[in-house]
PLY file of the C-alpha trace (Angstrom):
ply
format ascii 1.0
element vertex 131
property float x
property float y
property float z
element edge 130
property int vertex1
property int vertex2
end_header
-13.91 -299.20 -86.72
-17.27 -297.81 -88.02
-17.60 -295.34 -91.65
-20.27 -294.06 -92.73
-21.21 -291.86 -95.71
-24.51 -289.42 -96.73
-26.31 -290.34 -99.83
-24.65 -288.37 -102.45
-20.69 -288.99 -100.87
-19.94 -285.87 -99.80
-19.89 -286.07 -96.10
-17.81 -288.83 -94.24
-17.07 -290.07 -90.58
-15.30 -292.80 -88.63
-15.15 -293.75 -85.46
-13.08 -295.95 -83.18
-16.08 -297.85 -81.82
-18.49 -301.03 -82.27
-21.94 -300.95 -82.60
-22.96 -302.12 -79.17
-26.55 -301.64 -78.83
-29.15 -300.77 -82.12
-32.40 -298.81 -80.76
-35.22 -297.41 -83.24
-36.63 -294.81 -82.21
-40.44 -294.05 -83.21
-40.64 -290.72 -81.61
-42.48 -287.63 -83.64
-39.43 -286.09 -84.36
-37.40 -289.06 -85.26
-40.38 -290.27 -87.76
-40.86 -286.39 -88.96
-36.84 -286.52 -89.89
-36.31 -289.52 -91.41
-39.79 -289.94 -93.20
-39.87 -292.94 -91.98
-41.73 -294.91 -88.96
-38.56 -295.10 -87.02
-35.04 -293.93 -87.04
-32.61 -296.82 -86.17
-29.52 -295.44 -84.07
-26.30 -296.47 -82.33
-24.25 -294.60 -79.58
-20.54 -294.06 -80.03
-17.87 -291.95 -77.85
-17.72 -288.52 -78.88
-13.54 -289.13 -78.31
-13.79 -292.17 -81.16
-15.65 -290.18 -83.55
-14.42 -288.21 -86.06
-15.39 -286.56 -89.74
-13.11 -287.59 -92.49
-14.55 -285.58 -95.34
-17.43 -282.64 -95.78
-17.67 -281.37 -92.51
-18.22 -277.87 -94.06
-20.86 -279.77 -96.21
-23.02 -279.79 -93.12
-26.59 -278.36 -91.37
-27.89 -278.87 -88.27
-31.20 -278.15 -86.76
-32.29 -278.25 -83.05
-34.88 -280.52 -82.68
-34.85 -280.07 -78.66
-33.48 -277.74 -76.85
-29.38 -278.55 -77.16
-30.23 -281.84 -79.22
-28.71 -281.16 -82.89
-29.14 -283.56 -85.75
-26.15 -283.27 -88.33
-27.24 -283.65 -92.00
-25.73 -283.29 -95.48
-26.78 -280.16 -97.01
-26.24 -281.38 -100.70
-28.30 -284.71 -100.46
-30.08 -283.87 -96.73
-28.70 -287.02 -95.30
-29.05 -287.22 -91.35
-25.97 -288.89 -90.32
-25.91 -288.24 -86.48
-27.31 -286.22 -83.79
-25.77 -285.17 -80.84
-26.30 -282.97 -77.44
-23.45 -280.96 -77.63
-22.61 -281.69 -73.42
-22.86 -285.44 -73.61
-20.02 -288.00 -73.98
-21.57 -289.93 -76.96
-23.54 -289.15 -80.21
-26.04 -290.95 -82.14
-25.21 -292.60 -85.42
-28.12 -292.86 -88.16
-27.12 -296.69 -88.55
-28.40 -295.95 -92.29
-25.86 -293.91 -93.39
-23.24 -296.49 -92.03
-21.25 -298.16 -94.45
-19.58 -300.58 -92.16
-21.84 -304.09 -92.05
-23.29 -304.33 -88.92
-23.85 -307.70 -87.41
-25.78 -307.17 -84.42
-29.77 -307.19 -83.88
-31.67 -304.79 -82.38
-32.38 -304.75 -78.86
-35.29 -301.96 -78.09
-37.50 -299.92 -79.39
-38.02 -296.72 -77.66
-40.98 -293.59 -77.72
-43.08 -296.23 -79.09
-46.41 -294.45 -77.44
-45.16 -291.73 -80.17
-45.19 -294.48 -83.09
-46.93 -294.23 -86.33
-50.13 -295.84 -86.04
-49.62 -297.45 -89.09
-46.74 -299.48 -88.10
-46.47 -302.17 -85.67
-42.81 -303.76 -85.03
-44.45 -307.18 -83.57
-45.90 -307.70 -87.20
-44.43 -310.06 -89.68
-44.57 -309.68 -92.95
-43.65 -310.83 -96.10
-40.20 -310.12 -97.47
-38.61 -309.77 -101.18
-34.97 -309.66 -101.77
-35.57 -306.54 -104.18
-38.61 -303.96 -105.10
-42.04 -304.40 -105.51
-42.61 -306.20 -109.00
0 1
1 2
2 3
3 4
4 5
5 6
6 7
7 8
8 9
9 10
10 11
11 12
12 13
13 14
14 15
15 16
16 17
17 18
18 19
19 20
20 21
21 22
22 23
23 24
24 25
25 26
26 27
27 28
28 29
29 30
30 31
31 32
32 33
33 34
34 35
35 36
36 37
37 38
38 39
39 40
40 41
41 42
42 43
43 44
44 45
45 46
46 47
47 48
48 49
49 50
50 51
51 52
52 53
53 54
54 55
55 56
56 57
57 58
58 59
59 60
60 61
61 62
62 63
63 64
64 65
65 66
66 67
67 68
68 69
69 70
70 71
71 72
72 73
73 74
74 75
75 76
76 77
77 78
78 79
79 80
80 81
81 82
82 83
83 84
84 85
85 86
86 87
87 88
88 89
89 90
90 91
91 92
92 93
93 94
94 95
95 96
96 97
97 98
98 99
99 100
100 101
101 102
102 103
103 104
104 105
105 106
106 107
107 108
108 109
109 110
110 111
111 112
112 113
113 114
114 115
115 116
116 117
117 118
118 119
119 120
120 121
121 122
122 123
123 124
124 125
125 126
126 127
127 128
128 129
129 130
């Protein structure tokens, strides 16, 4: 079972699924919506998936043409996108709450990536902020 919130609490989902495969994406629109260098997303069955709280709390906008990404009006959380004729959606594994144990295993649009970003990099980690 998979639950996820937005930011501020007021939108809520579950699903009857697993995370099976995590893919970030580093497409335009993906980096554009997020502000980020890459949105990190898993696929669920549209018959597991279901919203538990704040479903009149949401927006959508069309990204691509019948692609709509779901997001929390009050906080602008994106917490899944979906193409309203296909048997799964996309969960923004950010807004998850459920701990996910599996690792990534592609990244996709990368010819789309943020220049300034390069996934093969390592760099140096710190449990908390910058101090």
């Amino acid at each position: 079972m998979l639950a996820g919130t937005c930011l501020c609490g007021a939108v809520a989902y579950e699903a009857d699924a697993a995370v099976e495969r995590i893919v970030h994406c580093h497409c335009r629109t993906c980096r554009k919506t997020h502000g980020s260098a890459f949105s990190s997303v898993t696929a669920v069955p549209r018959s597991s998936f279901r919203w538990t709280r704040g479903e009149d709390r949401l927006a959508a906008v069309e990204s691509s043409p019948g692609k709509f990404r779901r997001f929390c009006r009050d906080c602008g959380s994106h917490v899944m996108a979906e193409r309203t004729n296909q048997p799964v959606l996309l969960l923004r594994l950010g807004c998850l709450d459920t701990p996910v144990t599996g690792v990534p295993q592609l990244h996709i649009w990368r010819s789309d990536g943020a220049t300034w970003f390069d996934p093969g990099e390592i760099l140096p980690e710190r449990a908390e902020g910058l101090s």
